[in-house]
C-alpha positions in Angstrom: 0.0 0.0 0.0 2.6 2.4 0.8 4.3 1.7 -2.8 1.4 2.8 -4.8 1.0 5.8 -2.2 4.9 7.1 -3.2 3.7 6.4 -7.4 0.7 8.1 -6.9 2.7 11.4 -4.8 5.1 10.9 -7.2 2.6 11.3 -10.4 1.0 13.7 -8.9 4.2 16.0 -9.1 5.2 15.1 -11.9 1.9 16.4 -13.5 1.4 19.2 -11.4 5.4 20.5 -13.1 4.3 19.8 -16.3 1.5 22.1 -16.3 3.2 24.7 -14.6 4.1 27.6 -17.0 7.5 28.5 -17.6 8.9 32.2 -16.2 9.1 34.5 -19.2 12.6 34.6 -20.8 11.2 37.5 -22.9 13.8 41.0 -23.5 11.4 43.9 -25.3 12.9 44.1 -28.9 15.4 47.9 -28.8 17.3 49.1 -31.5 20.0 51.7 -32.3 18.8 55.1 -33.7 20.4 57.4 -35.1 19.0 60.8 -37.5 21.0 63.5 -39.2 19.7 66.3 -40.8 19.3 69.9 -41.9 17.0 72.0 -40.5 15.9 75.2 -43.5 14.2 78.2 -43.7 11.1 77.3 -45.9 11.0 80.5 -48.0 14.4 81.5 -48.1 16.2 77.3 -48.1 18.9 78.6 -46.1 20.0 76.7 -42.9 18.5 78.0 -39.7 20.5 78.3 -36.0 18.9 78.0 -32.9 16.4 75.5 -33.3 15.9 72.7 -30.4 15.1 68.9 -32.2 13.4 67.3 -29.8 12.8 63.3 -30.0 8.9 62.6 -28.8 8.1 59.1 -28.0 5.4 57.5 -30.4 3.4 54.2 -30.3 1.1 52.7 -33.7 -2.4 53.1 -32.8 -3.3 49.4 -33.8 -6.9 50.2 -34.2 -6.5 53.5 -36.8 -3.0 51.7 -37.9 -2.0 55.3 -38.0 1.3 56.2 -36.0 0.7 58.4 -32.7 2.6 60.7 -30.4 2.9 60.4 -26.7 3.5 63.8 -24.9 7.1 62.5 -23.4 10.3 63.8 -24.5 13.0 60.8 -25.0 15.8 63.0 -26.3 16.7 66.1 -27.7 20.0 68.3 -29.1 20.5 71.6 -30.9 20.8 72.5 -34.7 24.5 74.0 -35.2 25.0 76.8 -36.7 25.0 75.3 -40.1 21.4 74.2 -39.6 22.6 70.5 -39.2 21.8 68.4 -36.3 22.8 64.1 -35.5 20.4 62.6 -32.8 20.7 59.1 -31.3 19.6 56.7 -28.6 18.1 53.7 -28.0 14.6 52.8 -28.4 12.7 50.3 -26.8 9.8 49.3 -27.9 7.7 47.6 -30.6 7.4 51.0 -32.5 11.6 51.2 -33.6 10.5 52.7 -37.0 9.1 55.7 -36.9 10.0 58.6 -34.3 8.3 62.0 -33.9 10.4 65.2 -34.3 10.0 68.6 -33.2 11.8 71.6 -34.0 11.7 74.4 -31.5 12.9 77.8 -31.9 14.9 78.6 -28.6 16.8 81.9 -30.4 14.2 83.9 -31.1 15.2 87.2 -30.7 18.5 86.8 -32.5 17.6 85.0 -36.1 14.1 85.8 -36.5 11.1 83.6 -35.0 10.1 80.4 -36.4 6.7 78.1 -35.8 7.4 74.8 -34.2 6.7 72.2 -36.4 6.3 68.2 -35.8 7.9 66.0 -38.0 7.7 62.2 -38.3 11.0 60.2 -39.4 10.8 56.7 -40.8 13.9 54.7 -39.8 15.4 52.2 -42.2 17.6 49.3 -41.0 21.3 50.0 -41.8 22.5 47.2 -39.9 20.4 44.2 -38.4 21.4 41.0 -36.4 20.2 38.0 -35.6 19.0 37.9 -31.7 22.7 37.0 -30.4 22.2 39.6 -27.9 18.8 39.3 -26.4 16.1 41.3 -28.1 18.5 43.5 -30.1 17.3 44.3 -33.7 20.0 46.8 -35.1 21.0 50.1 -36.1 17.9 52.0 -38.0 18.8 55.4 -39.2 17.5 58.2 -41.6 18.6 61.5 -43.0 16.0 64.4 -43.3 15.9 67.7 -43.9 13.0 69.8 -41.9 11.9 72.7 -43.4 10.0 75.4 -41.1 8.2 78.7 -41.1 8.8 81.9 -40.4 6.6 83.7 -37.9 6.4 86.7 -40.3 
């Protein structure tokens, strides 16, 4: 009797561990980003100084399939004076193809005034990998250039 007590325990869990599930091994997917650029006058084409490029975060709004901002600032860097700006970072979620852009004018009193003006960047994969480093994807990168409007 106390045999087939111990096979029964022991079958018991054995099936009880079977069904358990197993603890996530699960990494969100994150890629490289990187963006140059040039940010122009659009009347005059000439590069404009003193603009702020800031990085918003964005998410696909699966139901519209349409690509949405969230009001959160990942990142951000100034235009040179040659109009040209390089942002990078990492981002780390499902959305790693299209970020959301806005240029800011933070010198206006000294090259005119300029409206802000959202832009949004689709990122192409320059370099991608297989998963050897747990929910990596790549390097996705784009060149723009922004053009924006003078207050006057």
């Amino acid at each position: 009797m106390r045999f087939f007590l111990h096979i029964l325990i022991a079958l018991l869990i054995t099936s009880c561990s079977a069904h358990m599930p197993e603890s996530p091994n699960f990494d969100p997917p994150y890629v490289e980003y990187q963006i140059t650029g040039k940010v122009i006058d659009s009347l005059t084409k000439e590069p404009v100084k003193g603009i702020m490029i800031l990085h918003y975060e964005t998410y696909i709004n699966y139901q519209t399939q349409e690509v949405d901002m969230i009001d959160k600032v990942v990142n951000s860097t100034q235009v040179e004076d040659n109009g040209t700006f390089s942002i990078s970072g990492i981002l780390n979620n499902d959305n790693y193809q299209y970020v959301y852009l806005k240029c800011e004018d933070i010198n206006k009193h000294e090259d005119g005034s300029y409206l802000p003006k959202f832009t949004l960047v689709t990122l192409a994969p320059e370099e991608v990998t297989s998963r050897e480093v747990q929910g990596y994807q790549g390097k996705f990168t784009s060149e723009v250039t922004i053009e924006i409007s003078s207050t006057y």
